[in-house]
N, C-alpha and C positions, 0 to 999 in steps of 0.2 A: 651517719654513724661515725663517732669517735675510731679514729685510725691509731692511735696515741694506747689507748686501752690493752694492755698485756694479758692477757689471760694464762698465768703460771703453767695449771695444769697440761693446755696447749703448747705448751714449749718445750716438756719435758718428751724424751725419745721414748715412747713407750713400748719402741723394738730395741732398747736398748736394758731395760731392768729385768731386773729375776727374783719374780715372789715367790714365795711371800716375804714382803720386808716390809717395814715402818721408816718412815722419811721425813724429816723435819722438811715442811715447805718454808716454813718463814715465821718468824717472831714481827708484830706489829705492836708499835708503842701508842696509846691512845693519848688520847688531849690529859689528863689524869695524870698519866704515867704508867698507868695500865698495860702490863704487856699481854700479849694473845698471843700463846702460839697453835699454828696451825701444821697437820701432823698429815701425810696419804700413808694409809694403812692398808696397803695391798692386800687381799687374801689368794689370787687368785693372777694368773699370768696373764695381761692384756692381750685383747683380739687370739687368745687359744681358750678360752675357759671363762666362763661368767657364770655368778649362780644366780638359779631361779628365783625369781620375785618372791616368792612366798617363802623361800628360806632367808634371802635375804633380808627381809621385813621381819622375820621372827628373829637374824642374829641383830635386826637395828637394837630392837625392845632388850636382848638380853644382852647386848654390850653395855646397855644405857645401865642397865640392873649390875653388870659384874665388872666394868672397869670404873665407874662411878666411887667406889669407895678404895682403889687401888692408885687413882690419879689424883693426887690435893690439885683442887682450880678448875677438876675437870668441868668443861661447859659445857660438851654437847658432840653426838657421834653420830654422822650424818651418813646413809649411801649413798654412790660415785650414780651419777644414771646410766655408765656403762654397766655397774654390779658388779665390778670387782674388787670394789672396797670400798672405803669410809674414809671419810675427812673426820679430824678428832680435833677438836677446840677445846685449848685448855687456857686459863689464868698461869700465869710465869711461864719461868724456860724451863722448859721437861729436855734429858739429851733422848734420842731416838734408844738408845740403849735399856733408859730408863722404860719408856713407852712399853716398848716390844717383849719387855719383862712382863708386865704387866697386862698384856695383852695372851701372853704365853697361858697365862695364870688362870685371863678371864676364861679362856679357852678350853681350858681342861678342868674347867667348872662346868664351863655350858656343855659339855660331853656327857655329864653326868646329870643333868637336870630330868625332870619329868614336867609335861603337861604342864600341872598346877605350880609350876615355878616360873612360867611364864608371864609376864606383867603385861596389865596391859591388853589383854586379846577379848574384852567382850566390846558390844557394840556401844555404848558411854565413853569406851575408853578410848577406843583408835576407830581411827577412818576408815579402813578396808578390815576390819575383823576378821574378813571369812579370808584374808589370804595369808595366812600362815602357815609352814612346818615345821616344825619343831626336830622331824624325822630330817629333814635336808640342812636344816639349821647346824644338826650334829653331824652330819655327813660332811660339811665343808668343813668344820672346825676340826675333825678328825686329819681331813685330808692334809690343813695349811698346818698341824702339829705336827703331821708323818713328815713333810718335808722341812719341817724347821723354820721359824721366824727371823730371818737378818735384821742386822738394826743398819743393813746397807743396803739401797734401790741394786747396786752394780756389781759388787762383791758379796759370794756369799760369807756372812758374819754370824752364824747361829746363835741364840743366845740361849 
């Protein structure tokens, strides 16, 4: 096994942030010139709080649906396999200020959705169909709004 290998997310103090916040991990430049940045989009306080699978799997579907057209470049909004949040790939440099707006947004969208606003949830479309809620989906979005979005891992910065 490679010793040499840094794994980011590993390094960071995860007794040391206070979510909910949005964190620029890093901008990578490709062979192209192609920049990627990559975003940890905390919803949730590490090792005190993690949501359940099925809500998390329903807010993967409707971040991909509601920050999608709020992010230019966006690429792709992945969950953490601890569940407390999402890596966000986007094309260009986004600043974490910009993101956290935008995530603010997607947020008090998805509060408001019904059932059939949901993408994505029959068995054609995704791979575990029957794990979703939509009910817990808005219960965590309600909760990471009531305490505010930081565009800081360490200070709180509400935006």
């Amino acid at each position: 096994m490679e010793k040499d290998v840094v794994i980011e997310s590993f390094t960071l103090d995860h007794t040391r942030v206070i979510a909910p916040y949005v964190r620029l991990i890093d901008t990578q430049k490709g062979e192209k010139g192609d920049i990627v940045s990559n975003f940890d989009i905390r919803l949730t306080q590490p090792n005190e709080m993690f949501i359940p699978t099925a809500g998390m799997h329903t807010l993967e579907h409707l971040l991909a649906l509601t920050l999608r057209p709020r992010i230019k470049g966006y690429l792709d909004c992945s969950p953490f396999g601890c569940r407390t949040g999402f890596h966000l790939l986007t094309f260009n440099e986004h600043s974490s200020h910009e993101v956290a707006l935008a995530l603010k947004e997607a947020l008090e969208e998805i509060v408001e959705m019904k059932w059939e606003d949901v993408p994505g949830t029959k068995e054609k479309e995704c791979g575990n169909y029957r794990d979703h809620s939509l009910f817990c989906a808005q219960e965590y979005a309600r909760l990471v709004l009531s305490k505010g979005i930081s565009e800081d891992p360490y200070v709180r910065k509400i935006v």
